[in-house]
C-alpha positions in Angstrom: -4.6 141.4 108.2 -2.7 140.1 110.9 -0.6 141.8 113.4 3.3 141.1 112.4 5.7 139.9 115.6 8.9 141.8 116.3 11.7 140.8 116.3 15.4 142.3 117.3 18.5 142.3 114.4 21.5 140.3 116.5 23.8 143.0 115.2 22.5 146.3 115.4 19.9 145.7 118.0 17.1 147.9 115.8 14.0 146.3 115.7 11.6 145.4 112.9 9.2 142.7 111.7 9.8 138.9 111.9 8.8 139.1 108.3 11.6 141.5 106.8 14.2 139.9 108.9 16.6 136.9 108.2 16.3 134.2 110.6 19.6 131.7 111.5 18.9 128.7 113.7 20.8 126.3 116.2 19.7 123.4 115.4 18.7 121.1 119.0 21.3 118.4 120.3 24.7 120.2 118.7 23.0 119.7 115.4 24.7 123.0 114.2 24.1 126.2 112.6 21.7 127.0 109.9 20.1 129.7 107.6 16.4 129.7 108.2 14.7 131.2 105.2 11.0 129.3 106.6 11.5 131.1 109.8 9.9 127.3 111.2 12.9 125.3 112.2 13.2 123.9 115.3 15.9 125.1 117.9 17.5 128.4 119.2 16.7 131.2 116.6 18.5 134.7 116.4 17.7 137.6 114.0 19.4 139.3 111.4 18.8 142.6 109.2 19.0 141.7 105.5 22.3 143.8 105.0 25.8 143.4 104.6 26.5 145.9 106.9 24.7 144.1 109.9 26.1 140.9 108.5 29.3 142.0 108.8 29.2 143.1 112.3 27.4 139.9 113.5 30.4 137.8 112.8 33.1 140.5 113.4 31.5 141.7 116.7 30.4 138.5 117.4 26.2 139.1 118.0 25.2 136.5 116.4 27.4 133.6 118.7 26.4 135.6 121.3 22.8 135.3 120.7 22.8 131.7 119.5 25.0 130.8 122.8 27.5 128.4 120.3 30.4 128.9 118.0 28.8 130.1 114.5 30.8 128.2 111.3 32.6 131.3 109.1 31.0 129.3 105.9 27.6 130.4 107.4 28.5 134.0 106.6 29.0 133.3 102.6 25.9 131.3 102.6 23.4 134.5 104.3 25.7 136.6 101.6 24.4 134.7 98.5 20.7 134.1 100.6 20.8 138.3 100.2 21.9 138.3 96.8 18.9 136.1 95.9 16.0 137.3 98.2 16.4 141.0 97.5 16.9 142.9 94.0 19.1 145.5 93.6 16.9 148.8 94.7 15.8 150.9 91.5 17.1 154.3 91.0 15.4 156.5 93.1 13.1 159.1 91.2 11.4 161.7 92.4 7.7 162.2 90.0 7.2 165.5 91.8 10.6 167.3 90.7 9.6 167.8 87.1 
């Protein structure tokens, strides 16, 4: 199996695995700012946790302009929101077998 890259969430700064993280792009010659589901777009790439939480702060703190080095759209932020919604099911209950 091979060895998965790290990667740090613009937000909250933790770090984790390319492959659990959300990737958002600047796309070369001031061709904008995308979602990057593929992870293989061309252009400036920054890092994000797949929560609301670290969504949130991105755009409020501003992490994410800061780590693209450009304006980010406010449109973006609905568009990672319904990415999320899609990507990841809700989590089950938690049970623990044991306790009975």
């Amino acid at each position: 199996m091979r060895k998965q890259p790290t990667r740090t969430c613009a937000a909250c700064r933790s770090k984790d695995g390319k492959w659990s993280l959300v990737r958002v792009v600047r796309l070369p010659d001031a061709g904008g700012v995308v979602l990057d589901p593929t992870g293989k777009r061309a252009g400036r790439g920054a890092y994000l946790c797949a929560s609301d939480a670290c969504l949130t702060l991105a755009f409020k703190k501003g992490g994410l302009a800061r780590t693209l080095k450009c304006k980010v759209p406010a449109a973006l932020e609905a568009e990672i929101r319904d990415h999320f919604k899609t990507v990841q099911p809700a989590a089950p209950a938690e049970s623990d077998p044991t306790s009975e």
